[in-house]
C-alpha angles and dihedrals in degrees: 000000000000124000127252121262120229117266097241091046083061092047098043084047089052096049087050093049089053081050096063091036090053102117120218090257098034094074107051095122104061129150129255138214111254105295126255106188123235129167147222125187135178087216149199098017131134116252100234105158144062117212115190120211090194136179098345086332122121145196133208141164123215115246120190096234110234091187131030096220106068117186096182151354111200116192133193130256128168116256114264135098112298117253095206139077103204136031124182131171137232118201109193143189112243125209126237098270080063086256114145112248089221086162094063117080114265118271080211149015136181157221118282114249142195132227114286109255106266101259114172089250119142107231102026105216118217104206122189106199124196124208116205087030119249125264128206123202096234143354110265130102125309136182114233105204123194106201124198090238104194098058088234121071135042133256108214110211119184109226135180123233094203106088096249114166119045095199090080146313143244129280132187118220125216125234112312128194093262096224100105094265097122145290122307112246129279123279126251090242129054130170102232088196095058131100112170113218122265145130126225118201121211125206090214102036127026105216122137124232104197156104117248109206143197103256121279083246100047087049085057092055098046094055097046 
């Protein structure tokens, strides 16, 4: 007759075996250790474009992660008052050719988030914050996918056409299901030359992906 084993040696058995069992896309939602920022930018361009996530569309651009343990991705938007009631965003394996796996289900999704308080600022920045930080399962490319998620307004991104940043490039997203599933499938067209203009902060390495810009309302001047 074999002994009993101790309460706490059974539980600690049944959390590694959840561990194991612990699927690619189950965990998203991980804990951290206590966040040190670090930043990464695709810095100093002009912002030249305006991509529309409209109506249960989205649009993303594909970043080459430096750090697995992300706090925040801010993105641009010019600085007027939002025309959209919810934002959420995909965050998405991507193959070998740089292509988004849309059809995969997300290694990560947010929180739901309204529209930034209308401050003045140029350009507006529209930030998704995660607390507990997120957490991606390697380092490797990923596209970061903000999606119109009311099916009704339109999110306003500020891009570059110049072919900034050599890590990726932006996509556009076709009509989701707006209830927070994924993202729709890609578009048939796609501007190889665009980036759209955003920073990632890391919790281990402050480096900044992003792209700097000339204002919203300088860009306006200039192409007057």
């Amino acid at each position: 007759m074999g002994s009993k084993q101790p309460k706490s040696l059974v539980l600690a058995c049944i959390v590694a075996m959840l561990s194991v069992a612990c699927g690619k896309y189950a965990c998203q939602a991980q804990a951290a250790p206590p966040c040190q920022p670090m930043n990464v930018v695709i810095d100093g361009a002009p912002a030249d474009t305006l991509a529309l996530a409209f109506q249960g569309h989205g649009y993303g651009q594909v970043i080459t992660a430096s750090d697995t343990v992300i706090s925040s991705i801010r993105f641009e938007m010019p600085p007027e008052l939002a025309s959209f009631a919810q934002a959420i965003l995909y965050v998405m394996d991507v193959d070998s050719s740089g292509r988004p796996n849309v059809l995969e289900l997300p290694v990560y999704t947010s929180q739901i988030i309204p529209p930034p308080a209308y401050t003045g600022q140029d350009p507006q920045p529209l930030v998704f914050s995660f607390e507990p930080p997120m957490v991606l399962p390697r380092l490797a490319r990923y596209f970061f996918d903000v999606n119109e998620n009311g099916c009704l307004g339109v999110i306003k991104l500020l891009g570059n056409r110049m072919n900034i940043y050599p890590g990726g490039g932006a996509w556009m997203t076709a009509l989701s299901d707006c209830d927070g599933s994924g993202p729709g499938p890609l578009t048939a067209t796609v501007d190889p030359q665009l980036d759209l203009l955003c920073d990632i902060t890391y919790c281990a390495s402050e480096i900044v992906t992003s792209a700097r810009t000339r204002t919203w309302g300088q860009l306006k001047i200039l192409y007057r």
